[in-house]
MMTF fields as JSON, N, C-alpha, C and O atoms, coordinates in Angstrom:
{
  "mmtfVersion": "1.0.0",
  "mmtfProducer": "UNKNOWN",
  "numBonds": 359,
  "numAtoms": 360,
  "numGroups": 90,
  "numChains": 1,
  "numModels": 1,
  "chainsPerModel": [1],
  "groupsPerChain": [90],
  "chainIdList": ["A"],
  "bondAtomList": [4, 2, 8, 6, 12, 10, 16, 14, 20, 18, 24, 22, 28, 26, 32, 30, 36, 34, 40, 38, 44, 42, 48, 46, 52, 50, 56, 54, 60, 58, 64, 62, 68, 66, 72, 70, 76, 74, 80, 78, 84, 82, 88, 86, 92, 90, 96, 94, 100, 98, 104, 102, 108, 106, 112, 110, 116, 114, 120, 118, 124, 122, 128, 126, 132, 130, 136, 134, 140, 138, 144, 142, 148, 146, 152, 150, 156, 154, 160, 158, 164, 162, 168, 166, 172, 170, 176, 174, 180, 178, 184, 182, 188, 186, 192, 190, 196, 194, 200, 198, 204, 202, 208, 206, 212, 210, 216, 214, 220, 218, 224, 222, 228, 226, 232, 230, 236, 234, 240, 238, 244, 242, 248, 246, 252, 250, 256, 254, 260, 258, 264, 262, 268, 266, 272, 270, 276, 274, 280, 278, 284, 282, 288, 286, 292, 290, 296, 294, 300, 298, 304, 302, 308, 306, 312, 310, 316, 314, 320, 318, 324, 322, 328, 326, 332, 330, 336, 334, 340, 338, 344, 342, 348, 346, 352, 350, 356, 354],
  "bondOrderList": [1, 1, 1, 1, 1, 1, 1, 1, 1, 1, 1, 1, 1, 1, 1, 1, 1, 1, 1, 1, 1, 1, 1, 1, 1, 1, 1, 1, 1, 1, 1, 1, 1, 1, 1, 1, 1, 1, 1, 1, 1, 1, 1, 1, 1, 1, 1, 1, 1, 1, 1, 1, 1, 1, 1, 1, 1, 1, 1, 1, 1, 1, 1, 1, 1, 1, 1, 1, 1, 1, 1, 1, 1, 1, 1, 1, 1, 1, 1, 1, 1, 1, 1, 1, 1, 1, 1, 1, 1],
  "groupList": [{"groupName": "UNK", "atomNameList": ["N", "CA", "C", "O"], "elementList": ["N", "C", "C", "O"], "formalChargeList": [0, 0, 0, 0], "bondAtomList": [1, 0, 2, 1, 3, 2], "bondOrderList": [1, 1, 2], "singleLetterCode": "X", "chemCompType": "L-PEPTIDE LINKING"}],
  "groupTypeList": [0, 0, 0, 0, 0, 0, 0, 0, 0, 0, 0, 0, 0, 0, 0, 0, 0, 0, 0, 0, 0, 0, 0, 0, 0, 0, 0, 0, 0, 0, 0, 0, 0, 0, 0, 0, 0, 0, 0, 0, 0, 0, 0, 0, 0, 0, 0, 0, 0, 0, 0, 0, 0, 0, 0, 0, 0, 0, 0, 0, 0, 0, 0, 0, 0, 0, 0, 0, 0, 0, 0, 0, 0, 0, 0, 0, 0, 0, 0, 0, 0, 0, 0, 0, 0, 0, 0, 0, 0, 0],
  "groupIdList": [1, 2, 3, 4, 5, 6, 7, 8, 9, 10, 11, 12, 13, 14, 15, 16, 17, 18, 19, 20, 21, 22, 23, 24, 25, 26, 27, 28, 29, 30, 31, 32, 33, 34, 35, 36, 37, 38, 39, 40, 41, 42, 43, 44, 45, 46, 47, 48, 49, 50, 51, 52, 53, 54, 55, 56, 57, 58, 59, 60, 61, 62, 63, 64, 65, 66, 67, 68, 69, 70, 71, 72, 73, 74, 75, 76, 77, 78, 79, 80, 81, 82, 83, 84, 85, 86, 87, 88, 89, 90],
  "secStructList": [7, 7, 7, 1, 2, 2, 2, 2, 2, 2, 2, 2, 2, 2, 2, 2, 2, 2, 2, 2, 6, 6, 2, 2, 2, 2, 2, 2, 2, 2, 6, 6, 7, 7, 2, 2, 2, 2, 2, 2, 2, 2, 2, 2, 2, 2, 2, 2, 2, 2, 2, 2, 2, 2, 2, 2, 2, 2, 2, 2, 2, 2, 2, 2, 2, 1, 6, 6, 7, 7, 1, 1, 7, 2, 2, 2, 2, 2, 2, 2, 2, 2, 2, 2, 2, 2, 6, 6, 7, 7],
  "xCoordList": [193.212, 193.153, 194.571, 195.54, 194.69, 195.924, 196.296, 195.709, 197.671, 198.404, 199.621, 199.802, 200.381, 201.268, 201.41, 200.964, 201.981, 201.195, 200.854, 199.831, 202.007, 201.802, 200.916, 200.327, 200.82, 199.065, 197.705, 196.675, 197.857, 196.361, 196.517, 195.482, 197.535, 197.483, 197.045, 196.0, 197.54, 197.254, 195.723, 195.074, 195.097, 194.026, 193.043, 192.288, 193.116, 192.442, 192.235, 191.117, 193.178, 193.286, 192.268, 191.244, 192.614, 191.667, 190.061, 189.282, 189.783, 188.837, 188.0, 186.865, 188.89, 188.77, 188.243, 187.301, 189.359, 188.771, 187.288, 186.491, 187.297, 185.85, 185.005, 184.209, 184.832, 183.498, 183.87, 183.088, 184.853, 184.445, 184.097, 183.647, 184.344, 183.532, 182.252, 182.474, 181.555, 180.316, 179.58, 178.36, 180.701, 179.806, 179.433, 178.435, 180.343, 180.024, 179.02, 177.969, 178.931, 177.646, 176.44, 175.345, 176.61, 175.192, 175.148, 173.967, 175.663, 175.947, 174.969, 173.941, 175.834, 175.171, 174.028, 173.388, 173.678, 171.986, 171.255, 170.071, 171.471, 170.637, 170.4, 169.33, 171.475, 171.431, 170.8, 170.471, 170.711, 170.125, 170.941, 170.677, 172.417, 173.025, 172.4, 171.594, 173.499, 172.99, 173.207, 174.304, 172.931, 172.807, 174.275, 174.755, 175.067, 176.106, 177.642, 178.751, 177.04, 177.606, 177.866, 178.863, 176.143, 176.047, 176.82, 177.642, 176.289, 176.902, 178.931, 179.724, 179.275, 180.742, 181.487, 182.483, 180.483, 180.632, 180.378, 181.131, 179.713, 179.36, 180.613, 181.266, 180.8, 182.065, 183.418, 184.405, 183.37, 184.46, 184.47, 185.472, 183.455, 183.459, 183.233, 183.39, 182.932, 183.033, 184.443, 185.102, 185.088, 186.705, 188.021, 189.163, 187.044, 187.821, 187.536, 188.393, 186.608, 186.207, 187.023, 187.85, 186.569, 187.206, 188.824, 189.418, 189.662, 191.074, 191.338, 192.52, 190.159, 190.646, 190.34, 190.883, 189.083, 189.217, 190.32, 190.807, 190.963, 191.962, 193.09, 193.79, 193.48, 194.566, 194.212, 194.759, 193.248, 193.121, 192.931, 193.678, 192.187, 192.325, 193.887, 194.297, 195.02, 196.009, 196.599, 197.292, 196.505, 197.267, 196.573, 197.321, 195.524, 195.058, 195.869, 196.27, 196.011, 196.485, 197.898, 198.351, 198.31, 200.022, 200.182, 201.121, 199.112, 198.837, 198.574, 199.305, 197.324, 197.235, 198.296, 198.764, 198.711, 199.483, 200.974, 201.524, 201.654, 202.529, 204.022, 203.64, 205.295, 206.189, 206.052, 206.783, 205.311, 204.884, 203.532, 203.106, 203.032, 201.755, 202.246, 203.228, 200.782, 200.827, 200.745, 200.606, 200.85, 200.845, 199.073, 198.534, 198.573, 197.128, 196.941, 197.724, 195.558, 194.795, 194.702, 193.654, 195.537, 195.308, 193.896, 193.313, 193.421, 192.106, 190.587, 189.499, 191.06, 190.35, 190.433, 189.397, 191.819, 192.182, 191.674, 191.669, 191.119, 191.369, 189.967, 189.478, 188.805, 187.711, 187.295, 186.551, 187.658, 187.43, 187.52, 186.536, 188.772, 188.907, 188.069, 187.346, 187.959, 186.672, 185.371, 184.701, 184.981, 183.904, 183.382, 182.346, 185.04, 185.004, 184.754, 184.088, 185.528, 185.107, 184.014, 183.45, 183.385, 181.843, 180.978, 180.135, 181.133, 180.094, 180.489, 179.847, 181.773, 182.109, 181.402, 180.839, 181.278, 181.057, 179.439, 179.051, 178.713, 177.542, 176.777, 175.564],
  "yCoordList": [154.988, 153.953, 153.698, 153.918, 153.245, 153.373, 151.752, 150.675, 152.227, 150.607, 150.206, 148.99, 150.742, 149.978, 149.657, 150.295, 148.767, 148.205, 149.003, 148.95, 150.017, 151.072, 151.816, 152.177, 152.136, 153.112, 152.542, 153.166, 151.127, 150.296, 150.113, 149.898, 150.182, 149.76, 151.547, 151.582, 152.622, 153.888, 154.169, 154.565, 154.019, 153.614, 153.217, 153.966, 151.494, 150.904, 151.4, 151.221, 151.975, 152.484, 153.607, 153.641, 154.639, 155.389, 155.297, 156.224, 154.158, 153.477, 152.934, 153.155, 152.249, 151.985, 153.083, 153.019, 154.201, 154.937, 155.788, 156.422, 155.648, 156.051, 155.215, 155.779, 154.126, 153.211, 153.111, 152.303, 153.493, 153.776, 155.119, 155.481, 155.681, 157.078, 156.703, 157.556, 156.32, 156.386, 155.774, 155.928, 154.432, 153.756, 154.625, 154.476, 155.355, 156.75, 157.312, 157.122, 158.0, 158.644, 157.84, 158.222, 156.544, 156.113, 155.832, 155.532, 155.724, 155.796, 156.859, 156.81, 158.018, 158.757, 159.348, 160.153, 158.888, 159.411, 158.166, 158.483, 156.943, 156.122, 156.569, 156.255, 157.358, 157.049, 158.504, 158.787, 159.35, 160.963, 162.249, 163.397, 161.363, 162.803, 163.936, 164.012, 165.217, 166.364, 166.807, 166.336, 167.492, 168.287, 168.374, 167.723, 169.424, 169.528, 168.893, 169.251, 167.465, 166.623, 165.427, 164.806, 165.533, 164.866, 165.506, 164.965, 166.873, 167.652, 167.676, 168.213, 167.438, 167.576, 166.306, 166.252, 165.245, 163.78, 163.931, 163.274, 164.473, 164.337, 165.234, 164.863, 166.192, 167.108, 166.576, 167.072, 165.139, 164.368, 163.74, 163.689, 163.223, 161.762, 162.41, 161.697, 163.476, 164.105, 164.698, 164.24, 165.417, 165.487, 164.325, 164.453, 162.836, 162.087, 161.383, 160.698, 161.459, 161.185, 162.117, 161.829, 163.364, 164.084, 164.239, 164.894, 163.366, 163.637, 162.257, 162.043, 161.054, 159.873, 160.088, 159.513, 161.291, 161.549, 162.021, 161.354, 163.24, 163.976, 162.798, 163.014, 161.927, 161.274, 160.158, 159.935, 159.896, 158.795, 160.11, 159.918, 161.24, 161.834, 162.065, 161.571, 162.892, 162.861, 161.655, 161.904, 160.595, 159.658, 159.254, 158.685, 159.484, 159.42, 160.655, 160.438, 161.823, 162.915, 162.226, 162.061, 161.957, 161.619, 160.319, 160.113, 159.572, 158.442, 158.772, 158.43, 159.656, 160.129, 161.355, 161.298, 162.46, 163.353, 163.7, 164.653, 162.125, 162.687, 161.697, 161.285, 161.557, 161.179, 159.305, 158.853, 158.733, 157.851, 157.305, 156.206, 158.85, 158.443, 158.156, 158.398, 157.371, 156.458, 157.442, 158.31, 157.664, 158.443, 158.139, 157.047, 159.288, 159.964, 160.706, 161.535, 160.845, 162.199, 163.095, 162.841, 164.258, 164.784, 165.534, 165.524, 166.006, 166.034, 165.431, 165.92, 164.282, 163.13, 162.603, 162.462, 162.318, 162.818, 163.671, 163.271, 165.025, 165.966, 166.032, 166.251, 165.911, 165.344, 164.63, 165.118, 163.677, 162.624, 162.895, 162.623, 163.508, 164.017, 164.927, 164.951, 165.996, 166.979, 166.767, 167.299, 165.666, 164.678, 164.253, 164.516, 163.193, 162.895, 164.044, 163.941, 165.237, 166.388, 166.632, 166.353, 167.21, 168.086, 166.628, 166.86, 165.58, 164.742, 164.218, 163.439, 164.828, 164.849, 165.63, 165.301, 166.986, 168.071, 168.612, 169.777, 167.535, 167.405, 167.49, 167.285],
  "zCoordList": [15.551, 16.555, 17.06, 16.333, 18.28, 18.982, 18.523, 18.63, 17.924, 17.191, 18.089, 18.016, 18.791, 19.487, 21.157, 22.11, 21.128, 22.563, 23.507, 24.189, 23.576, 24.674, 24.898, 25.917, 23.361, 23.108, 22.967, 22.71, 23.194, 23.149, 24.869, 25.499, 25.442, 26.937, 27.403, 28.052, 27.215, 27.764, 27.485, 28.453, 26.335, 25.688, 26.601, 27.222, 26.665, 27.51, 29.047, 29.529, 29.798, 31.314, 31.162, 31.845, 30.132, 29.846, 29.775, 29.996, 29.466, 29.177, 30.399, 30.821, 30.727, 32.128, 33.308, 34.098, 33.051, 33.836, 33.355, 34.047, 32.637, 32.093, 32.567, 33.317, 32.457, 33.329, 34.356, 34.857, 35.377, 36.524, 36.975, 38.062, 36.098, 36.374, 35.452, 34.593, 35.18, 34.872, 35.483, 35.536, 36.422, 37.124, 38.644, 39.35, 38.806, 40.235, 39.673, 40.284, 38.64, 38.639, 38.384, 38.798, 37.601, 38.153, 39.289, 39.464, 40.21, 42.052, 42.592, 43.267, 41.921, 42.592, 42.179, 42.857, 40.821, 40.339, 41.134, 41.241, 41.704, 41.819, 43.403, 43.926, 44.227, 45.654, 46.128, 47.28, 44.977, 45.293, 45.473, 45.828, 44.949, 45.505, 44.679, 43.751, 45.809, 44.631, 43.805, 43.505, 43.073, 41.608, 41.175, 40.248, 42.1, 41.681, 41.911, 41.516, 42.973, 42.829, 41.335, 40.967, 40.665, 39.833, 38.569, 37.829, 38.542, 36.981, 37.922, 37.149, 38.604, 38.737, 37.962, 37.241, 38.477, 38.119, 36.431, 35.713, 36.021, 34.404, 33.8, 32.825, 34.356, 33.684, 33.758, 33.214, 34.74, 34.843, 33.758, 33.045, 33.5, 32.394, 31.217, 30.225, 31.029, 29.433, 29.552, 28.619, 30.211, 30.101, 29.894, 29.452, 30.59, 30.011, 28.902, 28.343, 28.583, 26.879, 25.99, 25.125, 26.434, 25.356, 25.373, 24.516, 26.758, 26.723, 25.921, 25.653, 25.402, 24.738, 23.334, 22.39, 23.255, 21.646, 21.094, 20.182, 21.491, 21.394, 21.447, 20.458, 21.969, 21.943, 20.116, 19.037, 20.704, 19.381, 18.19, 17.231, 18.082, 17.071, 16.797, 15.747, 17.766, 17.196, 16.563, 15.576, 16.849, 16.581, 14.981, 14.186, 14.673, 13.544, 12.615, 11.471, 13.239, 12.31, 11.801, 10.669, 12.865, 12.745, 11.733, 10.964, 11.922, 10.638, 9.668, 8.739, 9.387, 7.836, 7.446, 6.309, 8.3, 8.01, 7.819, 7.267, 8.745, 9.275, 7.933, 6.838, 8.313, 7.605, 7.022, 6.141, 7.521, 7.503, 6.737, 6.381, 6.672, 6.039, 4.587, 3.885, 4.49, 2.605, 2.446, 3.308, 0.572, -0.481, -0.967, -1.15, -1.06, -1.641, -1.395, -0.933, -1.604, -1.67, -0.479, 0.116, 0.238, 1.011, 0.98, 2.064, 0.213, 0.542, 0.924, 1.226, 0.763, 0.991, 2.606, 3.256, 3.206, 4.279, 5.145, 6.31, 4.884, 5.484, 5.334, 6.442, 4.161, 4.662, 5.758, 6.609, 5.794, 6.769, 8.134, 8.822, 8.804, 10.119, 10.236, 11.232, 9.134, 9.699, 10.028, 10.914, 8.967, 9.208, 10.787, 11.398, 11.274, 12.594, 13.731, 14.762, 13.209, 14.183, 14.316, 15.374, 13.32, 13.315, 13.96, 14.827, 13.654, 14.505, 15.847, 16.55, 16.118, 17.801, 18.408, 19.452, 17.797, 18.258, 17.931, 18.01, 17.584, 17.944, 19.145, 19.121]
}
């Protein structure tokens, strides 16, 4: 999770821009556009999901992995993110 101000503010915009791109495509599923207007609109909003997973996942690596991280179980660790992966990638 993004902990300092800068990265809860880059975060949030991100965020932001995600419901307004979701709010275009329900726009345009409600008003008829076409097909590949709609799947352009969906390949938008899953690229920016997946450019906010990728940010919050690194920032998790760099928390559990990095010079800063507490002292334990790296395998326990390293469970866990894979965890988060394989059910991203569902």
């Amino acid at each position: 999770m993004p902990h300092s101000p800068e990265e809860k503010k880059r975060a949030i915009t991100r965020l932001r821009r995600i419901r307004g791109q979701a709010e275009a495509l329900e726009t345009a599923i409600d008003t008829g556009a076409s097909c590949s207007q709609v799947l352009q609109q969906l390949a938008a909003v899953r690229g920016a999901v997946n450019g906010l997973m990728a940010e919050v996942l690194e920032g998790h690596l760099r928390e559990s992995f990095g010079p800063t991280a507490p002292p334990g179980d790296a395998d326990e660790a390293i469970d866990e993110v894979a965890a988060l992966v394989r059910s991203y990638l569902r």
